[in-house]
C-alpha positions in Angstrom: 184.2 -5.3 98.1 180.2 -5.8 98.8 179.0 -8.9 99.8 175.9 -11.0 97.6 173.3 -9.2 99.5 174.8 -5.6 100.1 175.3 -6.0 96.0 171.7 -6.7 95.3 170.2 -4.1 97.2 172.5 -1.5 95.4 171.2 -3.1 92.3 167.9 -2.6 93.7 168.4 1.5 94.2 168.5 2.0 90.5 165.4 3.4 89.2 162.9 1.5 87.9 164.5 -1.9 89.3 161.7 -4.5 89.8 164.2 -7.6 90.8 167.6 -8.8 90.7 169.8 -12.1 91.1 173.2 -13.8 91.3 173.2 -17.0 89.4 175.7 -19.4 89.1 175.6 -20.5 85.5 176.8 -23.9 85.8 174.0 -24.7 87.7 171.4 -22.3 87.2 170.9 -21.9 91.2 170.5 -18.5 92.3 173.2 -17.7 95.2 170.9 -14.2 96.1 167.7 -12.3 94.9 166.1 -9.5 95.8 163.1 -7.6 94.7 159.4 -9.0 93.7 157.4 -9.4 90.7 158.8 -12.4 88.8 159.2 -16.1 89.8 163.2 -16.0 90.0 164.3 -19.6 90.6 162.6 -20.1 87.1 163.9 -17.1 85.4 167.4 -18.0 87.0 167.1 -21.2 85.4 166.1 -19.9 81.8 168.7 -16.9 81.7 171.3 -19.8 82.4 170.1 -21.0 78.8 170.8 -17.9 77.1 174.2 -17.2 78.8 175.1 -20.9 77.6 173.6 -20.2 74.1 175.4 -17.6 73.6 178.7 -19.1 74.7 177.8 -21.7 72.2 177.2 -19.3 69.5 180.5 -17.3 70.0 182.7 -20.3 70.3 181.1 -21.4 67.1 181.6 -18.2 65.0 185.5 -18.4 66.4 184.9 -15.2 68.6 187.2 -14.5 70.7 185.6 -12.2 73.2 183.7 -12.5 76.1 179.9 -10.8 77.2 179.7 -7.5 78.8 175.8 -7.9 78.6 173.1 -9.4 77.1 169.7 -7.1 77.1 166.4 -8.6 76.6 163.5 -5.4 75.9 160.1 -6.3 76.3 157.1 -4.1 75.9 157.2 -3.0 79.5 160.3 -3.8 81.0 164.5 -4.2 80.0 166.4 -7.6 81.5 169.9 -6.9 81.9 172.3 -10.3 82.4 176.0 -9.3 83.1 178.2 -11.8 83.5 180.8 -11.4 86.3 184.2 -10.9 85.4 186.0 -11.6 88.6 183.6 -14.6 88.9 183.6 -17.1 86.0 180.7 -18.8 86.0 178.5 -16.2 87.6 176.2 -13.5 86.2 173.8 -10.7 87.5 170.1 -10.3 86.2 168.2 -7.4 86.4 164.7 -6.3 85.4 163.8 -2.6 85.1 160.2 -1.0 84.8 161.0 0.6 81.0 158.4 3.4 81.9 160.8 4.5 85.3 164.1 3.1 84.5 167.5 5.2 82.6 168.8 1.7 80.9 172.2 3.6 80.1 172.8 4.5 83.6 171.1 1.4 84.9 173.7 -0.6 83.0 176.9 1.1 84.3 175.4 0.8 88.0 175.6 -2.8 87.2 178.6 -3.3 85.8 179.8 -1.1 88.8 178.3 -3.1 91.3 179.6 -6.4 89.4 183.0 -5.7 89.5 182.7 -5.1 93.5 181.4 -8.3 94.6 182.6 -10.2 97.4 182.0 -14.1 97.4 
């Protein structure tokens, strides 16, 4: 098991990764971030919003499932939030330079790197 900060800075090997974070969704506090480019308090804070919207939305359509990611493409770069399985409550969220990033193999890396975290 990795701890927060050996966790982010594998997430931060992938090519093309810009920035990363742990955030614990019932409070939208980041508990680590590494990486540059983006203001990640506040995007810690907004992504909290989806991840709750989309609870919302599942529990209202009677889904029984739960989120292996949510991806966000913009024009120039791919968010990835993955919430933690092994940690309710938390979720990992990643932004990738489109131009320089493999979003398949970016994906599994995270999922991979979620699933070995050590709180």
């Amino acid at each position: 098991m990795a701890s927060i900060n050996d966790s982010l800075k594998s997430i931060m090997a992938i090519d093309g990764a810009l920035c990363c974070a742990l955030v614990d969704s019932n409070s939208g506090m980041l508990l680590g971030h590494a990486g540059a480019g983006i203001d990640m308090e506040l995007a810690a804070a907004g992504n909290t919003e989806v991840v709750r919207a989309k609870m919302r939305t599942m529990e209202s359509l009677n889904l029984r499932d739960s989120i292996d990611d949510i991806l966000i493409t913009l024009g120039k770069q791919y968010h990835i939030i993955r919430p933690s399985i092994s940690h309710a409550g938390l979720f990992f969220y990643v932004v990738l330079d489109k131009a320089r990033a493999n979003l398949a193999l970016a994906r599994r890396k995270v999922q991979e790197v979620e699933s070995g975290v050590k709180l």
